[in-house]
C-alpha positions as CSV (number, residue, x, y, z in Angstrom):
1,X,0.0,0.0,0.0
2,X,1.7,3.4,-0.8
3,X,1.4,6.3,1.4
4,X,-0.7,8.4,-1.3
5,X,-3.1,5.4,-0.8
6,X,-3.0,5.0,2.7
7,X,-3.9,9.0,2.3
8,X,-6.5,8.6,0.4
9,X,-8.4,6.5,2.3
10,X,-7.9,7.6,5.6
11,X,-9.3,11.4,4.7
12,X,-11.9,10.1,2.1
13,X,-13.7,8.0,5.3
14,X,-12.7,10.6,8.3
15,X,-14.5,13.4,5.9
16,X,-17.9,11.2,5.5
17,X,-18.2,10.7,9.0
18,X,-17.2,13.8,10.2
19,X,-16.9,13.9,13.9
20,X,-17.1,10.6,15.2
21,X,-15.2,10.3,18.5
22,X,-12.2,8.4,19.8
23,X,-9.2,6.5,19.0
24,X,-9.5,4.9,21.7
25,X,-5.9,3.7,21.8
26,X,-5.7,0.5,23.3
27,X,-8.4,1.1,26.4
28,X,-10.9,1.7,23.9
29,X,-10.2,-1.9,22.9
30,X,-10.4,-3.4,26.0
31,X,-13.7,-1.2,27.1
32,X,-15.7,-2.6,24.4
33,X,-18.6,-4.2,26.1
34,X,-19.5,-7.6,25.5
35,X,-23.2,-7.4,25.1
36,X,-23.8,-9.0,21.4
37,X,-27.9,-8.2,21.7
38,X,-27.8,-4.4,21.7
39,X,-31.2,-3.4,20.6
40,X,-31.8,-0.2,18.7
41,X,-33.0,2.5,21.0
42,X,-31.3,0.9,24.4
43,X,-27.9,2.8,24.9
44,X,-25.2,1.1,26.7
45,X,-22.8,3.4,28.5
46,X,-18.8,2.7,29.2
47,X,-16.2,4.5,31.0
48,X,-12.3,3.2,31.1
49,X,-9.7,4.3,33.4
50,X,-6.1,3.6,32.3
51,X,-2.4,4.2,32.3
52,X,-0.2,3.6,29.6
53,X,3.4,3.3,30.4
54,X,5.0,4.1,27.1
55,X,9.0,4.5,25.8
56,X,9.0,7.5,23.8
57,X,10.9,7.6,20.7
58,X,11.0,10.1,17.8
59,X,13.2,13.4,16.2
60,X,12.9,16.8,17.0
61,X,15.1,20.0,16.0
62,X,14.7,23.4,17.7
63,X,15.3,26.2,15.3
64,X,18.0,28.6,16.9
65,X,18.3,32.1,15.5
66,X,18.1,33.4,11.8
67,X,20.1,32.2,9.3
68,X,18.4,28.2,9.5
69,X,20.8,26.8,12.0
70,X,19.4,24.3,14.5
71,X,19.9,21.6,17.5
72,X,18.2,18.4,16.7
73,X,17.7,15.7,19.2
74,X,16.3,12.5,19.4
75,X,13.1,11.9,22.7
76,X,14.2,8.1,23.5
77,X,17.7,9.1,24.6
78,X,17.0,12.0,26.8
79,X,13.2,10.9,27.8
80,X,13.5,8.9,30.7
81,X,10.5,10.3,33.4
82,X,7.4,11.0,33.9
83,X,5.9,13.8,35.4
84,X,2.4,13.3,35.5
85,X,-0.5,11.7,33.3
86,X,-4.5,11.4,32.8
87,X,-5.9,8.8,30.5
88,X,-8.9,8.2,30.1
89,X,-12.3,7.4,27.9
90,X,-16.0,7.8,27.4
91,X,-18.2,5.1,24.8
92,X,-21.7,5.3,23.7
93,X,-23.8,2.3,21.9
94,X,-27.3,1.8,20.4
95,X,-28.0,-0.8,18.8
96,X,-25.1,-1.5,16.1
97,X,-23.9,2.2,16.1
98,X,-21.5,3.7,18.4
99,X,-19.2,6.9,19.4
100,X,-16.0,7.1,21.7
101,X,-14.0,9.3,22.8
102,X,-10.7,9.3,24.4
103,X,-7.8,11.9,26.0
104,X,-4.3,11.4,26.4
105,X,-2.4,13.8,28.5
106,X,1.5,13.1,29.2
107,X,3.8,15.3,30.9
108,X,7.3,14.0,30.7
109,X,11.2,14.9,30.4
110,X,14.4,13.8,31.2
111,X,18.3,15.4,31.0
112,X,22.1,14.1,29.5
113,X,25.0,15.8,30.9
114,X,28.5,15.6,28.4
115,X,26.5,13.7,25.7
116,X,27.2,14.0,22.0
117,X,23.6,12.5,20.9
118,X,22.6,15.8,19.2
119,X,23.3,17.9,16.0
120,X,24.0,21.2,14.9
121,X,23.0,21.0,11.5
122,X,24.7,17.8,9.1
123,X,28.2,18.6,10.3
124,X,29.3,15.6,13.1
125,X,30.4,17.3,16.3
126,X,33.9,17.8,16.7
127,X,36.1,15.4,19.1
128,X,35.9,16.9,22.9
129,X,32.5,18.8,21.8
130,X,29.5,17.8,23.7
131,X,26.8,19.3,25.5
132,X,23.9,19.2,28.7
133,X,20.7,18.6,27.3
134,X,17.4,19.4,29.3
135,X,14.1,18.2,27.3
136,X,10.6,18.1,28.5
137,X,7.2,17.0,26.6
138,X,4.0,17.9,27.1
139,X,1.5,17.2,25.1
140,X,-2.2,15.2,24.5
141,X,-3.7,12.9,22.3
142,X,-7.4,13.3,21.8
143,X,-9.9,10.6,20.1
144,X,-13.0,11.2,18.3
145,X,-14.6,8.3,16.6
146,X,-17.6,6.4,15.7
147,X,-18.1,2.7,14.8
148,X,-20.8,0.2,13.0
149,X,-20.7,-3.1,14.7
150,X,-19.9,-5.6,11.2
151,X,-19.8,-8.8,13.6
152,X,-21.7,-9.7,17.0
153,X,-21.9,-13.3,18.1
154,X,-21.5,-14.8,21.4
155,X,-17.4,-15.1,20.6
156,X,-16.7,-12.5,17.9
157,X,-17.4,-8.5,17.8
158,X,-16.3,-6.7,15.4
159,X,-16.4,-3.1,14.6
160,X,-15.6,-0.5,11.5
161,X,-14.7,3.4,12.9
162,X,-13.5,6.5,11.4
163,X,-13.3,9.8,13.1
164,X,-10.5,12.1,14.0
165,X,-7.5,12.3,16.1
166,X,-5.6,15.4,17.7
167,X,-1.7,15.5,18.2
168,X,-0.9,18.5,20.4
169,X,2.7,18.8,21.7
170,X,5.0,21.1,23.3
171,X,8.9,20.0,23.6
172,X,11.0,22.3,25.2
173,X,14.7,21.7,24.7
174,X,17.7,23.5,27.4
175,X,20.9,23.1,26.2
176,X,24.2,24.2,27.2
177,X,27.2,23.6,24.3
178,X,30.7,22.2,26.2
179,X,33.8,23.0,24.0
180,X,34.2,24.5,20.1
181,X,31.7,23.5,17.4
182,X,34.5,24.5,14.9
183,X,33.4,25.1,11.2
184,X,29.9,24.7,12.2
185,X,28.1,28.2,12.3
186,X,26.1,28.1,15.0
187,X,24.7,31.3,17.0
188,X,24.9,30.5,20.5
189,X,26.1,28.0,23.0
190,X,23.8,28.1,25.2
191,X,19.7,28.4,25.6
192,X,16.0,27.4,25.4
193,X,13.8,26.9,22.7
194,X,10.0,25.5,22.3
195,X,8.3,24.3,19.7
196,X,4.8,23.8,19.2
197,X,2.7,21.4,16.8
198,X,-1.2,21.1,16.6
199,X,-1.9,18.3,14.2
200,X,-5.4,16.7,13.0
201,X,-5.8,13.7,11.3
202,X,-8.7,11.5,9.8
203,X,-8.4,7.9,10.7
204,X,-10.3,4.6,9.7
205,X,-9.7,1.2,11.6
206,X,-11.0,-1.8,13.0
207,X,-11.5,-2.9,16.9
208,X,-13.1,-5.6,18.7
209,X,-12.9,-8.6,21.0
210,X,-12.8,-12.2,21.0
211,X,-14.3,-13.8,24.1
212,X,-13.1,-17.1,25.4
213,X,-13.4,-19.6,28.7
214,X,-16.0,-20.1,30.7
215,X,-19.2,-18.0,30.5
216,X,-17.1,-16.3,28.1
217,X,-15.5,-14.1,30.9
218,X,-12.1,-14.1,29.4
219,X,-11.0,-11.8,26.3
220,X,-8.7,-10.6,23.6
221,X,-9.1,-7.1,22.9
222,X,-7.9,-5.8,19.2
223,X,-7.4,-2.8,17.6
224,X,-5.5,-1.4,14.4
225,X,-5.8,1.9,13.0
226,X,-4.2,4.5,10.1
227,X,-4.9,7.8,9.3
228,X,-3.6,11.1,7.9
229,X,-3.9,14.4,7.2
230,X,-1.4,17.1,8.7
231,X,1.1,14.3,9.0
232,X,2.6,12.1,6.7
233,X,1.1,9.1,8.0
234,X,-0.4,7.5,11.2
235,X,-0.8,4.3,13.0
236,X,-1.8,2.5,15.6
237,X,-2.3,-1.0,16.9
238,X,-3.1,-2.9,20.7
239,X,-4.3,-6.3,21.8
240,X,-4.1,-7.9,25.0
241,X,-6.3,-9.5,27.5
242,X,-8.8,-8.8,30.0
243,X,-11.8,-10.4,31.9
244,X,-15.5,-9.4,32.1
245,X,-17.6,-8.6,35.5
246,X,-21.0,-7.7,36.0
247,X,-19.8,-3.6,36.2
248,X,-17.0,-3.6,33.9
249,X,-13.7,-5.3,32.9
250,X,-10.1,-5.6,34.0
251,X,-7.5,-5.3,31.2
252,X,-3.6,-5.4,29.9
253,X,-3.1,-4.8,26.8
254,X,0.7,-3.6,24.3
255,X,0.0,-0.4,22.7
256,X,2.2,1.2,20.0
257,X,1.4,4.5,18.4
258,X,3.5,5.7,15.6
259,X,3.9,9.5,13.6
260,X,5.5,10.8,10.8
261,X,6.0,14.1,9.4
262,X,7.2,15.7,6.4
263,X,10.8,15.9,6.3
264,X,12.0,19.5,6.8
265,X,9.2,19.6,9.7
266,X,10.4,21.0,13.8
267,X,8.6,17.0,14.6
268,X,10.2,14.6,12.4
269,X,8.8,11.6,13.9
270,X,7.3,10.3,17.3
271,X,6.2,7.0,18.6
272,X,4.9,5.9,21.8
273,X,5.3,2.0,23.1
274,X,4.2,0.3,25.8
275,X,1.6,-1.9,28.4
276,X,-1.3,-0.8,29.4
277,X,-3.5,-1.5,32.7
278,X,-7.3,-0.4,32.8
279,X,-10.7,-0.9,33.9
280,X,-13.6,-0.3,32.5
281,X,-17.1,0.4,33.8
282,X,-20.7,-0.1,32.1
283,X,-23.9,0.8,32.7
């Protein structure tokens, strides 16, 4: 599948449904309630609680100055903490239709004293150059999707969505420069810069659950997404397993969520990996 295709079909769906609400990462997955005899006109109600302990990886540079010159990074080797989080989602059904929405808030940063894992533009550093490196993320995801149940048997659901998904970051990068850069031109050796990306995409995907064990308590959550729009391209994908109660579930699911941007772009790339632990509530 080329990317122009992927394209295509991501913003050709998102754009006939319009809103619809949540990606609903991998807890979406996991919250989807097990009811396969969902009448028309009898809405069925979830909530999910979660936290997702991802690795962070992806490419950043930080303009510095006039004149194009730049410090580029990369999040998975200075990352390392998190500050503080909220995660969490909202579902409605009736009958075979649905909506979802979820948020994604993460706070997080980390710090690299004498390191050379940075740039100044495509020079390499010289020998004895390095630097201290301060970066800190924050940043939310938000979901906004709705779904038409394809499959619902006593083992199987299965459900189409499309909807929207917003990317809103803030890296800040410190950095202090340790020794002489050389040829490189570069303006100053020391300082703070932010950048700040807003980015909407349309996405199309597939979720659901297959139910296993006795009284059919135990279950495999799924979920696989793409989409695009302001970036390049967008994906995602979880599965897991969880068991059913009479007020909710328990789940653990492996979530990976992946971005790329046009080259030339302050974000080059970011991708977030990692378990999740939930629960999810129904009324």
């Amino acid at each position: 599948m080329t990317m122009t295709f992927v394209k295509t079909l991501a913003l050709g769906a998102s754009s006939a449904v319009a809103l619809s609400a949540g990606l609903m990462l991998s807890a979406p997955a996991a919250a989807q309630a097990s009811q396969a005899g969902w009448g028309s006109g009898a809405w069925k109600y979830d909530a999910t609680l979660y936290a997702f302990l991802p690795s962070i990886g992806g490419s950043m540079t930080f303009p510095v100055g006039s004149g194009g010159a730049n410090i580029g990074v990369d999040a998975d080797t200075l990352i390392d903490g998190l500050n503080f989080t909220f995660m969490g989602s909202l579902g409605a059904h009736n009958g075979r239709w649905g909506v979802f929405t979820d948020v994604l808030y993460l706070d997080v940063g980390g710090n690299k004293s004498n390191t050379r894992e940075f740039s100044v533009g495509r020079p390499e550093i010289p020998a004895g150059t390095s630097a201290n490196l301060d970066l800190n993320l924050k940043g939310f995801i938000w979901t906004l999707a709705g779904e038409y149940r394809l499959v619902s048997d006593p083992a199987w659901t299965v459900d189409v969505l499309a909807g929207a998904r917003l990317f809103a970051v803030k890296p800040t990068l410190d950095w202090s420069i340790n020794g002489d850069l050389g040829p490189i031109e570069f303006p100053v050796g020391s300082g703070s810069k932010e950048i700040e990306e807003n980015v909407w995409d349309g996405i199309i995907g597939v979720r659901g659950r297959y139910s296993f064990g006795q009284n059919r308590a135990w279950f495999v959550p799924f979920y696989l997404d793409v989409g695009t729009g302001q970036s390049d391209v967008t994906w995602q994908g979880s599965a897991g397993l969880g068991y059913d109660f009479r007020w909710g579930s328990l789940f653990a699911t492996w979530r990976y969520l992946d971005y790329q941007f046009e080259s030339g772009n302050a974000l080059e790339s970011m991708n977030f990996s990692g378990p999740v632990l939930g629960v999810t509530f129904r009324w």
